[in-house]
Each structure stands twice: as C-alpha cells, then as structure tokens.
C-alpha positions, 0 to 999 in steps of 0.5 A: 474508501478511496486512492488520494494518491499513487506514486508510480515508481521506476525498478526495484520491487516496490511498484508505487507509493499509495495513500488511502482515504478511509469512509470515514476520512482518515488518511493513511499514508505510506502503503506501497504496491509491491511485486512479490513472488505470488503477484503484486500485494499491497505493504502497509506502512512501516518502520525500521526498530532498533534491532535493524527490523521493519514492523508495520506501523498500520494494522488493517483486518484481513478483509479490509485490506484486501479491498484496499489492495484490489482498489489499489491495484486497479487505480496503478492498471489504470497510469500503467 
C-alpha cells in the first residue's frame, strides 16, 4: 500500500487530502487527514444524503485503515 497523493491544506481541521494505492492497484481517493480532539486520524471518503448528512462512501476493516492512517501520517510528517 502506498501514498499517490497528499494535498496539504491551509486551517480549518481537515489537514490534507490523501489518495491511496492499494497491493493490488486500486485507488482510492478522497481520504482526508483530520485533526480531531484525540489527535490526528484518517476520514475515508464520503458523501452528503439527502437528509443533510454525510455517509462514508469507502469502507476499510479496522486493521487496514489503521496502516493506511499510520502511513498516511508519516507521508504528511515528512512535507510538514
């Protein structure tokens, strides 16, 4: 698994944008890098419903997107 891209953004909580290649070669885009009250995590990708709501629209196993976050958070230490 691997970066192929980081945004860095400028304020608010949203840090960066992040789009992640899977072992298997599957991009998936749209994850952003947030600073929460507990530390920075990674959001997947989501969208808003027709009730005004956002629903994730990537759903990633609890282990898997821990790597992803750690790899993720290294990769936006390292343009900081």
């Amino acid at each position: 698994m691997r970066i192929v891209r980081l945004n860095k953004l400028d304020g608010g909580k949203a840090l960066a944008f992040v789009d992640i290649e899977t072992d298997e070669g599957i991009v998936i885009k749209g994850f952003r890098l947030v600073n929460g009250q507990n530390g920075i995590f990674l959001a997947s990708p989501n969208e808003k419903g027709k009730d005004g709501n956002y629903y994730e629209t990537v759903f990633v196993p609890r282990h898997i997107k821990s790597q992803m976050e750690k790899l993720a958070i290294e990769e936006y230490n390292k343009i900081k």
